[in-house]
C-alpha positions as CSV (number, residue, x, y, z in Angstrom):
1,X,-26.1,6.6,-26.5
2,X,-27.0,3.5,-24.7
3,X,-30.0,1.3,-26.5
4,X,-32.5,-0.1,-23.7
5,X,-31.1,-3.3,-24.4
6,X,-27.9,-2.5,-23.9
7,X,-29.1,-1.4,-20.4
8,X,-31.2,-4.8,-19.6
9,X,-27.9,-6.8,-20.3
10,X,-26.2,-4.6,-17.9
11,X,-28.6,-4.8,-15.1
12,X,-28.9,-8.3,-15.7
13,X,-24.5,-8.7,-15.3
14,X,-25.3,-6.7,-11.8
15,X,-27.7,-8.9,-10.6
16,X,-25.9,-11.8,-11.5
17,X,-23.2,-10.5,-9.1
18,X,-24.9,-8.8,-6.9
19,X,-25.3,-10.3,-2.9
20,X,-28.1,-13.0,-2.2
21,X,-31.9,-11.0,-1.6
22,X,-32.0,-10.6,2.2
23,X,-35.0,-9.4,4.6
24,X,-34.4,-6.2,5.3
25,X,-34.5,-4.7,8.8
26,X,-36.7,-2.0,10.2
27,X,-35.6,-1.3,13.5
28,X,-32.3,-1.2,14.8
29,X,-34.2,-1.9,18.0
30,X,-35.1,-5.4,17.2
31,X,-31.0,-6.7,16.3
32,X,-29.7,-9.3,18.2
33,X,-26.1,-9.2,20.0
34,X,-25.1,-11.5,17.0
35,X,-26.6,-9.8,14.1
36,X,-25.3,-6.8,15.5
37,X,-21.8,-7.7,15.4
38,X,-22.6,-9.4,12.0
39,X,-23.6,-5.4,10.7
40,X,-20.1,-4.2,12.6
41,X,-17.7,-6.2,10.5
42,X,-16.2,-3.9,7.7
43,X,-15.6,-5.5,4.7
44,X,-11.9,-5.3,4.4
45,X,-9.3,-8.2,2.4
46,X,-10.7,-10.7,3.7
47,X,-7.5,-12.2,5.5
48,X,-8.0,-14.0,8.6
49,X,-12.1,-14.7,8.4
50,X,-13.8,-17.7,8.3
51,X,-15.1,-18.6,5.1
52,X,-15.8,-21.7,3.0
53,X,-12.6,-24.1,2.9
54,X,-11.3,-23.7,-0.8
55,X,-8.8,-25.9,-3.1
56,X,-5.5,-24.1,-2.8
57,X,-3.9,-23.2,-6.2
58,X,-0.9,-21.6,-7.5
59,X,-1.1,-18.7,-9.4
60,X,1.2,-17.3,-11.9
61,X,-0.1,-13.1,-12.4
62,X,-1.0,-12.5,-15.6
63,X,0.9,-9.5,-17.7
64,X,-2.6,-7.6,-16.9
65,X,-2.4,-8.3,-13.0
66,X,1.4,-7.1,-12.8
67,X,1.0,-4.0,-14.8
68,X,-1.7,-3.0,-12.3
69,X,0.1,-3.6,-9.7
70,X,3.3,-1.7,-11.0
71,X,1.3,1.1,-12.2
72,X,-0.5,1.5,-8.5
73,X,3.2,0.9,-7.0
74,X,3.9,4.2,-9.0
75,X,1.1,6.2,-8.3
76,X,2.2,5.6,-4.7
77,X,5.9,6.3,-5.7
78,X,4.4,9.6,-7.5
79,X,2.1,10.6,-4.1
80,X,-1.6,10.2,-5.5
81,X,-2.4,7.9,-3.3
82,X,-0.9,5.6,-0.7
83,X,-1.5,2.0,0.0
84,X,-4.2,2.6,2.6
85,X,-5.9,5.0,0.5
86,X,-6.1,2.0,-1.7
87,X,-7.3,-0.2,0.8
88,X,-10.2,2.1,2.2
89,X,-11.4,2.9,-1.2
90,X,-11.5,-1.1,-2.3
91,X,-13.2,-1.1,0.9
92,X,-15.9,1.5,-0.3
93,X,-16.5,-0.3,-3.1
94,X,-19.4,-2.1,-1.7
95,X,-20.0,-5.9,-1.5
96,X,-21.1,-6.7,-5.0
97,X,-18.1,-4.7,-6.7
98,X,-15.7,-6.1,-4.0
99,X,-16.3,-9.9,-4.3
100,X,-17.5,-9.6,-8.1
101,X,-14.4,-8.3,-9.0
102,X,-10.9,-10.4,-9.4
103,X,-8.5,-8.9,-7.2
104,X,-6.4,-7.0,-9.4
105,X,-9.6,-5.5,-11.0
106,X,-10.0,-3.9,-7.7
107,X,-6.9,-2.0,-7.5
108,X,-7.4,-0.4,-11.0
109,X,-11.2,0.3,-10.2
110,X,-10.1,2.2,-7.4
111,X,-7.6,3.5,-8.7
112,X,-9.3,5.1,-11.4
113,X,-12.2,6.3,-8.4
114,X,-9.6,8.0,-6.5
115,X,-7.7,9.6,-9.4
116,X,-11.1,11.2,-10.6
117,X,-11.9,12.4,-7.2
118,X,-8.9,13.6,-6.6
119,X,-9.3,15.8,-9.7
120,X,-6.0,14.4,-11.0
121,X,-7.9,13.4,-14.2
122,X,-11.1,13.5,-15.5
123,X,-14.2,10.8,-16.5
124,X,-13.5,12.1,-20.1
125,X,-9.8,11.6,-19.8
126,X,-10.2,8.4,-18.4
127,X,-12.6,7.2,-21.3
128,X,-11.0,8.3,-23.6
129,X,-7.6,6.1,-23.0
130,X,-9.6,3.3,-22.0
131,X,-11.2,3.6,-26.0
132,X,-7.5,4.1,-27.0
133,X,-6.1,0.7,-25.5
134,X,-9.3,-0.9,-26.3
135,X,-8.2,-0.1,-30.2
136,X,-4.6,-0.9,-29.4
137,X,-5.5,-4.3,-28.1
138,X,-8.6,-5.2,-31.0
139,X,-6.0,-4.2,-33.7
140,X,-3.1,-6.2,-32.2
141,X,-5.4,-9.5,-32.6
């Protein structure tokens, strides 16, 4: 069971993630052209959108990134899912869990979503092997 500290920490992680406070609207009456089209964009990968210019950097995946990949490649391979079905669901995922997470963490989060609701495992199951490669990895250091 979860201690209440335990809890603070975690909401305290969210909010450190989480998207800037913003003034909430009451009436969809009172939205500008602009804003409106602002509310109309989908979050999607990004590609293509203005955004902040950035330092470009090469990238070699880590062993954790390509496994995640490969393992999503064959869950596609296997028909649980398909790469749009990924897409949509990391889409789903909400602002804070989409740009809070690297990308690779995305795949397997929604991957794990859309293997539960798909009934093709279970929470339990899913805890479970996440305890069991947690003691793989602690007794291999």
């Amino acid at each position: 069971m979860s201690s209440p500290n335990r809890f603070d920490e975690m909401q305290s992680r969210v909010a450190d993630i989480a998207p800037v406070l913003r003034r909430p609207l009451d009436s969809p009456y009172e939205i500008s052209n602009e804003l409106f089209d602002v509310l109309r964009h989908v979050l999607h990968d990004v590609g293509g959108q203005p955004d902040v210019p950035i330092v470009y950097q090469e990238k070699t995946e880590e062993p954790w990134e390509m496994n995640t990949y490969v393992t999503c490649e064959c869950l596609g391979w296997r028909g649980a899912w398909n790469s749009e079905e990924r897409r949509r669901a990391e889409n789903d995922l909400g602002a804070t869990l989409y740009f809070g997470l690297p990308y690779y963490a995305r795949w397997a989060t929604v991957a794990a979503k859309v293997l539960i609701n798909k009934g093709l495992i279970t929470p339990d199951e899913l805890s479970a092997k996440v305890d069991e490669v947690r003691a793989r990895l602690e007794a291999g250091r």
